[in-house]
MIKOL-593191 format. One record per residue: residue number from 1; x, y, z of N, C-alpha, C in turn. Coordinates in steps of 0.1 Angstrom, whole numbers, plus 5000, padded with zeros to 4 digits. Example, Ala and Ser with C-alpha at 12.3 -4.5 7.8 and 13.67 -1.06 7.14 Angstrom:
% MIKOL-593191
+-----+------+------+------+------+------+------+------+------+------+
: num :   nx :   ny :   nz :  cax :  cay :  caz :   cx :   cy :   cz :
+-----+------+------+------+------+------+------+------+------+------+
:   1 : 5132 : 4943 : 5078 : 5123 : 4955 : 5078 : 5132 : 4967 : 5078 :
:   2 : 5128 : 4978 : 5071 : 5137 : 4989 : 5071 : 5129 : 5000 : 5079 :
+-----+------+------+------+------+------+------+------+------+------+
% end
This chain:
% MIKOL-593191
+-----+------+------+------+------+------+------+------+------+------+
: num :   nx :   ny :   nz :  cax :  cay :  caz :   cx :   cy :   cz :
+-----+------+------+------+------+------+------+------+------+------+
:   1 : 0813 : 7379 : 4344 : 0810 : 7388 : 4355 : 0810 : 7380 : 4368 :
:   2 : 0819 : 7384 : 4380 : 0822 : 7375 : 4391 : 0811 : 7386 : 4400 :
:   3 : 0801 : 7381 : 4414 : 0796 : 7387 : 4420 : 0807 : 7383 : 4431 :
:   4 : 0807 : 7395 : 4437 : 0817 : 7392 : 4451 : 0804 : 7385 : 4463 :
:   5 : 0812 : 7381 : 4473 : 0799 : 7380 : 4490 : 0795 : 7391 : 4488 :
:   6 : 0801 : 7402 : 4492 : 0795 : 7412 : 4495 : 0786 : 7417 : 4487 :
:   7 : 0783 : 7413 : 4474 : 0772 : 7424 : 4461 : 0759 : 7408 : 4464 :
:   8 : 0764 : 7399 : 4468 : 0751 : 7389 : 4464 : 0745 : 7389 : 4482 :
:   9 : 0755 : 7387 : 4494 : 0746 : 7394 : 4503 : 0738 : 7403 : 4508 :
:  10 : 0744 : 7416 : 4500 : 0742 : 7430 : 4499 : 0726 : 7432 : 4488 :
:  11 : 0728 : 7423 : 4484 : 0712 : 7420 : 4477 : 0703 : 7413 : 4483 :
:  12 : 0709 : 7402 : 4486 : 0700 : 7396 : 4495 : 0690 : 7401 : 4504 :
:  13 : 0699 : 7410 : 4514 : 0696 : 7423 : 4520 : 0685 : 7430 : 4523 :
:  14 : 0687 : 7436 : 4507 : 0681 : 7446 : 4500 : 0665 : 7436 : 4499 :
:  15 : 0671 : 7423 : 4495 : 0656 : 7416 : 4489 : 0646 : 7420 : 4503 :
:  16 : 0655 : 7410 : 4511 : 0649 : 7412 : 4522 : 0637 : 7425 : 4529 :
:  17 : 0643 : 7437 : 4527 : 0639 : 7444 : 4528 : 0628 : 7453 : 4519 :
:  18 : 0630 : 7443 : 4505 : 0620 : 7447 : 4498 : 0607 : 7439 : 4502 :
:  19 : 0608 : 7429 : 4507 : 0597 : 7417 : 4510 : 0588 : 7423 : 4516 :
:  20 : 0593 : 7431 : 4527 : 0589 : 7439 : 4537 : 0586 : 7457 : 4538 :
:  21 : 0583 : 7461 : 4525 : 0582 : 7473 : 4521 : 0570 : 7477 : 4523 :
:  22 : 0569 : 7492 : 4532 : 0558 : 7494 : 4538 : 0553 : 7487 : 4551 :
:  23 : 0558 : 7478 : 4558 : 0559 : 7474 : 4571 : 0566 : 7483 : 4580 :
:  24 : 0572 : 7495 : 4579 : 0579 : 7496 : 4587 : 0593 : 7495 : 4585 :
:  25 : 0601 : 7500 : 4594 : 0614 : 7492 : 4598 : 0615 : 7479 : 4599 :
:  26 : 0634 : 7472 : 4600 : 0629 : 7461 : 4598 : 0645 : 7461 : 4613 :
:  27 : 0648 : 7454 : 4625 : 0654 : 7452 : 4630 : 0665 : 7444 : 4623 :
:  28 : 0681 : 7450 : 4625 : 0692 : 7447 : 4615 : 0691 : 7428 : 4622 :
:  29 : 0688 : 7427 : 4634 : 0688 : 7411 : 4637 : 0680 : 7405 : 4628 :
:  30 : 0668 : 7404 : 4627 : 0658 : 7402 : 4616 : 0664 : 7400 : 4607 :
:  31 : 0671 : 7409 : 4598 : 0673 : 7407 : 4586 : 0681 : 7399 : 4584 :
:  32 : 0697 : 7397 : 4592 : 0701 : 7388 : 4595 : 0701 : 7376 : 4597 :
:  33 : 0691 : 7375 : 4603 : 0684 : 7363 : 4610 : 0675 : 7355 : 4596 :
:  34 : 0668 : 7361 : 4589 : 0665 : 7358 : 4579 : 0673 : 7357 : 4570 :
:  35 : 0685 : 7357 : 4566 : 0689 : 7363 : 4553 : 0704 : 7351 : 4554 :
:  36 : 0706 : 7346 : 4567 : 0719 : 7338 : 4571 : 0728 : 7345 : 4571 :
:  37 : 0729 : 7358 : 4572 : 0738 : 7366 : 4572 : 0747 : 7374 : 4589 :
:  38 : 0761 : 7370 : 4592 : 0759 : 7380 : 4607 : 0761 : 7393 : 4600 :
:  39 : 0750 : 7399 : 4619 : 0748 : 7409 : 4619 : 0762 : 7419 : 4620 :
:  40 : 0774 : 7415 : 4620 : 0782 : 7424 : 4622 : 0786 : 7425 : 4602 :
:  41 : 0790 : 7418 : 4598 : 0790 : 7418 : 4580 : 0774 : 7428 : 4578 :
:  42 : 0764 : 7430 : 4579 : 0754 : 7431 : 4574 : 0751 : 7446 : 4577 :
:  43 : 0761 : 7447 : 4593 : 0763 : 7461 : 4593 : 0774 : 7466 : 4581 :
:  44 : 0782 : 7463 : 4577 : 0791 : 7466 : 4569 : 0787 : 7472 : 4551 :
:  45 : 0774 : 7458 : 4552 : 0773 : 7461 : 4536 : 0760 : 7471 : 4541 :
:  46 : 0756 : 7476 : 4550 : 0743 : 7485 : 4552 : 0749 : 7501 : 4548 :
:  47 : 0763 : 7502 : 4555 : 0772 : 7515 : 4558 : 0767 : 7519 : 4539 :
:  48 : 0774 : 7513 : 4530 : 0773 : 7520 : 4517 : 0766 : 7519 : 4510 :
:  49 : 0753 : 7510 : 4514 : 0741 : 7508 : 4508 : 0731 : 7525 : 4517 :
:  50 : 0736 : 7530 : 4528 : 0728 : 7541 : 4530 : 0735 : 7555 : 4523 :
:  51 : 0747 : 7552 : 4521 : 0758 : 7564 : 4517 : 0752 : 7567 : 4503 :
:  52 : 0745 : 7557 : 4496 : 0743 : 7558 : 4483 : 0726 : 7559 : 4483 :
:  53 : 0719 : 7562 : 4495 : 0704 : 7565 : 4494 : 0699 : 7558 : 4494 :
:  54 : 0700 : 7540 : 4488 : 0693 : 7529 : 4490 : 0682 : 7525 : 4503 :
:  55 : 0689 : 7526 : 4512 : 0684 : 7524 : 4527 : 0682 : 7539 : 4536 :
:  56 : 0677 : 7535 : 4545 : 0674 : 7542 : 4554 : 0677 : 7537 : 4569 :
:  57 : 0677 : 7545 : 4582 : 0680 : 7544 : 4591 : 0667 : 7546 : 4598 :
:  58 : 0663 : 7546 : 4612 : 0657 : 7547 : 4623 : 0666 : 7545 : 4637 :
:  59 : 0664 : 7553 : 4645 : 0669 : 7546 : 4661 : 0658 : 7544 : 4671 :
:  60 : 0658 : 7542 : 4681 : 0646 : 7545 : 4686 : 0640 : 7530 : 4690 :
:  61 : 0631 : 7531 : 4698 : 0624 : 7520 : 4703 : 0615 : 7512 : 4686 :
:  62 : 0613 : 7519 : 4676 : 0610 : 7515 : 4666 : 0618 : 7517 : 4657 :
:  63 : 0632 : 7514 : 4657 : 0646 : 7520 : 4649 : 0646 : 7502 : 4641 :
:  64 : 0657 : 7506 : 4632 : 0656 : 7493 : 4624 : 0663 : 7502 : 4608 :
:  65 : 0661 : 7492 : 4599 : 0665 : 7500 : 4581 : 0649 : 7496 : 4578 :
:  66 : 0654 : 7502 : 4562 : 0638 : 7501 : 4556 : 0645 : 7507 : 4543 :
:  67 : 0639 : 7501 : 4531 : 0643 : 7512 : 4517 : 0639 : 7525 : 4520 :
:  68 : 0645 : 7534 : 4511 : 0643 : 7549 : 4509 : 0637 : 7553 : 4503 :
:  69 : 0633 : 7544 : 4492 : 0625 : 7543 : 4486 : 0614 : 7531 : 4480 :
:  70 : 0601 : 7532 : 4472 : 0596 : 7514 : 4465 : 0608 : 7506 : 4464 :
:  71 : 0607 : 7498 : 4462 : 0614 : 7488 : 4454 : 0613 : 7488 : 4438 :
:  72 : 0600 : 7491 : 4434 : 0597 : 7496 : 4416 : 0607 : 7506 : 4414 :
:  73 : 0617 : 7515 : 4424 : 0622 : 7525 : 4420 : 0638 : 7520 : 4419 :
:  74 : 0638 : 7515 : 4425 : 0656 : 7509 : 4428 : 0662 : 7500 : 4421 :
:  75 : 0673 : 7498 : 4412 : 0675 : 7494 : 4398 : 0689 : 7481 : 4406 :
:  76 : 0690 : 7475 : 4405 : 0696 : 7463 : 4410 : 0713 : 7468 : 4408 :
:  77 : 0713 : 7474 : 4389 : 0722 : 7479 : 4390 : 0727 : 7489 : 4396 :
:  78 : 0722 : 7494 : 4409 : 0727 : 7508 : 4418 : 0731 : 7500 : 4428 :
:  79 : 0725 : 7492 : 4432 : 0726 : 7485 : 4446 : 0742 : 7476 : 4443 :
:  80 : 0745 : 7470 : 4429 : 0758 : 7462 : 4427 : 0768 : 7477 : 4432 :
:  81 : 0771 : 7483 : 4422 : 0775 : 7499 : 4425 : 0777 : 7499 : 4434 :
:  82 : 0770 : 7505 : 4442 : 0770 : 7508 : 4458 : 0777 : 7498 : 4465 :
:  83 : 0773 : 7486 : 4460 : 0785 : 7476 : 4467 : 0801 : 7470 : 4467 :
:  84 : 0802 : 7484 : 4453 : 0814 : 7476 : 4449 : 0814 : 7473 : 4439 :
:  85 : 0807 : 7474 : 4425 : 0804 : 7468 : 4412 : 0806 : 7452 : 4413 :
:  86 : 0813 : 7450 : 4404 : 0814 : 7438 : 4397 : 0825 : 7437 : 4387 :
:  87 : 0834 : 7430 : 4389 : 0847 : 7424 : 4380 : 0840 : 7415 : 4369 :
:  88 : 0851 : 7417 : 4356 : 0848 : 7411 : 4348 : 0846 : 7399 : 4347 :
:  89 : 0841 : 7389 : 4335 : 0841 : 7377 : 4335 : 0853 : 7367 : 4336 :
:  90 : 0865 : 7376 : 4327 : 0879 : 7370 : 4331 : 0887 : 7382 : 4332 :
:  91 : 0902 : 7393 : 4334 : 0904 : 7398 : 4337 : 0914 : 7405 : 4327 :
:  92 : 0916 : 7398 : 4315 : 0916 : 7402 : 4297 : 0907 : 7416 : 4298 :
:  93 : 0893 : 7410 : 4300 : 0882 : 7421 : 4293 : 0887 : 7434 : 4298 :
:  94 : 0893 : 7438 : 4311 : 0893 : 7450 : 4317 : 0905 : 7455 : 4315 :
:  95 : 0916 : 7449 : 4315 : 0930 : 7448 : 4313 : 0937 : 7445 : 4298 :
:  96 : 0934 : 7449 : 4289 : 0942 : 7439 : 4274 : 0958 : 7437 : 4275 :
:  97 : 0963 : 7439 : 4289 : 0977 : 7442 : 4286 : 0982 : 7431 : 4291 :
:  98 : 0974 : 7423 : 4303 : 0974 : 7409 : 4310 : 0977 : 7397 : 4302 :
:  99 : 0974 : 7399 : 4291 : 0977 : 7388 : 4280 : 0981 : 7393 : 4264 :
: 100 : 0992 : 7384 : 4264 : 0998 : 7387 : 4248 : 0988 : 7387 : 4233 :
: 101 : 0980 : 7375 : 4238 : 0967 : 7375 : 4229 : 0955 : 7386 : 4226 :
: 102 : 0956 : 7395 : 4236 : 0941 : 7399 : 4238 : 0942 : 7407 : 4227 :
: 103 : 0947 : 7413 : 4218 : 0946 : 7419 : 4206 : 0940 : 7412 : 4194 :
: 104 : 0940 : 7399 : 4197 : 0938 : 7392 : 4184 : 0933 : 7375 : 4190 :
: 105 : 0922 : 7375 : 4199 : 0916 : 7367 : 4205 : 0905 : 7367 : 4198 :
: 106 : 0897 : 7357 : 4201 : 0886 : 7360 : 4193 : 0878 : 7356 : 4208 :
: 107 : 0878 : 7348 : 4216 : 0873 : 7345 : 4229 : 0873 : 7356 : 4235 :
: 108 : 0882 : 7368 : 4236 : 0881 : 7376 : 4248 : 0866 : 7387 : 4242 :
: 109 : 0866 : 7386 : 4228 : 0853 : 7390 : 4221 : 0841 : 7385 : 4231 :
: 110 : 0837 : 7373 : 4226 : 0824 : 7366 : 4230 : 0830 : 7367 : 4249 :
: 111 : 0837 : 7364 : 4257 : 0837 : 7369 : 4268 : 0831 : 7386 : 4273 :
: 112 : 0837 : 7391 : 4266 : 0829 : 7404 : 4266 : 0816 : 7409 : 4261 :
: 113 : 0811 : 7405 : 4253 : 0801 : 7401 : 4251 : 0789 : 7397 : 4263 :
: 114 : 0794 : 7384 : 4269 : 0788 : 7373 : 4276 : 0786 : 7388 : 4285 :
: 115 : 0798 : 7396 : 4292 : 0796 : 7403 : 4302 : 0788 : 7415 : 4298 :
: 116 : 0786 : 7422 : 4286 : 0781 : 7433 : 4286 : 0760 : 7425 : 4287 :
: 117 : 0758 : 7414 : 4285 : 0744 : 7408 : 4284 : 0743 : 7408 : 4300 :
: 118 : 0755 : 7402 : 4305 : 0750 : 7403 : 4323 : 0747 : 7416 : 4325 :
: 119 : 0759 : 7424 : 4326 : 0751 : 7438 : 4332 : 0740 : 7444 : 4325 :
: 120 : 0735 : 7439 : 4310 : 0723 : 7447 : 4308 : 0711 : 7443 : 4316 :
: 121 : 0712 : 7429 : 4323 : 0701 : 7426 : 4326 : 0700 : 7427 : 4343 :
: 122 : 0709 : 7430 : 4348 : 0707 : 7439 : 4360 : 0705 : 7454 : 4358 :
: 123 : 0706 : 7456 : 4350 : 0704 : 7474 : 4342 : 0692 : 7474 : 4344 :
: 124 : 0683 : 7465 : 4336 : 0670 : 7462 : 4333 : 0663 : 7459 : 4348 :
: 125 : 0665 : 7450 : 4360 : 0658 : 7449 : 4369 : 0657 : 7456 : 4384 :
: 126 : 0644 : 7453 : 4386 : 0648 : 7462 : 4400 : 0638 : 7454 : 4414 :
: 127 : 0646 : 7459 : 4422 : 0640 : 7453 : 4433 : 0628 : 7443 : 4435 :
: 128 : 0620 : 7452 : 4428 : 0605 : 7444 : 4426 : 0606 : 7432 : 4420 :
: 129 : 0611 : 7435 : 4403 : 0613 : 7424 : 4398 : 0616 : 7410 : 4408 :
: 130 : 0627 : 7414 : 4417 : 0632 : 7404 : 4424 : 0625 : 7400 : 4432 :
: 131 : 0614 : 7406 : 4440 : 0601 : 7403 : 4447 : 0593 : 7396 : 4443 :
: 132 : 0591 : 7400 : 4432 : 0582 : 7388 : 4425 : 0581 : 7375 : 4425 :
: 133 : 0598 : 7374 : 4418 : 0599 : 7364 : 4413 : 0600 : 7356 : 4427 :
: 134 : 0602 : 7358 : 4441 : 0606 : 7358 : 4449 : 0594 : 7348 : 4455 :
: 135 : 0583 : 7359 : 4456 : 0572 : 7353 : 4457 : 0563 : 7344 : 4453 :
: 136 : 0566 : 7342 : 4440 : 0561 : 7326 : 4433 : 0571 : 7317 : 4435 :
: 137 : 0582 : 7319 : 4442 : 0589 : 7307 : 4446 : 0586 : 7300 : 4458 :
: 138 : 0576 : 7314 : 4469 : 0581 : 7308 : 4483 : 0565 : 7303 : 4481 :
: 139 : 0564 : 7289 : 4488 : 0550 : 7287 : 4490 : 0543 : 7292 : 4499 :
: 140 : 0530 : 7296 : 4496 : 0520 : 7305 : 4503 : 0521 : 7293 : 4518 :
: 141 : 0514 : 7303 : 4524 : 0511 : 7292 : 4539 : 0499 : 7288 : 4542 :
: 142 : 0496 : 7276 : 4543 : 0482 : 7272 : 4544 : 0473 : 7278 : 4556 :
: 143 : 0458 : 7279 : 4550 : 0453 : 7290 : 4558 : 0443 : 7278 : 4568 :
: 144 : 0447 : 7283 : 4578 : 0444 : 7279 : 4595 : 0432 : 7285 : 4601 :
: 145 : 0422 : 7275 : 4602 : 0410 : 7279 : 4605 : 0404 : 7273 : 4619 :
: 146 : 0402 : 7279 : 4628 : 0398 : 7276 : 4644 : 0380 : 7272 : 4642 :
: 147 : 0377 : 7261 : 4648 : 0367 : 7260 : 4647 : 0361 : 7255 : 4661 :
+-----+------+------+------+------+------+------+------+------+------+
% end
């Protein structure tokens, strides 16, 4: 299973935006700005991430995106989707006609295989999950006391 830029940006994104759930809007520079992503690509992967409900819009002096919903609700596997899925691990699995072997491979087996375990386990996670994990990565910030 190959992730394009666009589905591992397009997550990123999304993380981003989950970080920030219940704050409000979040300004598309912001997100950008955080995420290393330009804001002109970020517009791009936003367009089909709202077309499919994920996101939301605002305009306005307090305009910006924001999920549409929790992040407990949003399955990682909708957000790949929305972006475009995901190509196989080699190009056999989708195609058997690409190679003379693929009838009688035994690798294009366990290749397929390999890929039906990736997508179960984006099936299985969701936004939060990824928040989490997200969060015991980044170190807390040491607390600053004025005396």
């Amino acid at each position: 299973m190959k992730l394009s830029t666009r589905v591992r940006y397009g997550l990123r994104a999304l993380l981003e935006l989950a970080l920030h759930y219940g704050e409000g809007s979040m300004l598309i520079k912001q997100v950008a700005a955080n995420q290393g992503i330009s804001i002109h690509y970020l517009e791009q992967l936003f367009m089909p991430l709202k077309a499919a409900g994920l996101i939301k819009s605002q305009r306005g002096a307090k305009g910006g995106v924001m999920l549409s919903r929790p992040p407990s609700q949003i399955m990682l596997s909708e957000a790949v989707t929305a972006l475009g899925g995901l190509t196989a691990l080699v190009e056999c699995i989708d195609n058997g006609s690409i190679c003379k072997r693929s009838g009688h491979c035994a690798m294009r087996d366990i290749w397929a295989e390999m890929n039906r375990s990736m997508f179960k386990i984006i099936e299985a996670k969701t936004l939060q999950d990824v928040v989490e994990t997200q969060r015991k990565k980044t170190p807390s910030q040491p607390v600053m006391y004025n005396i």
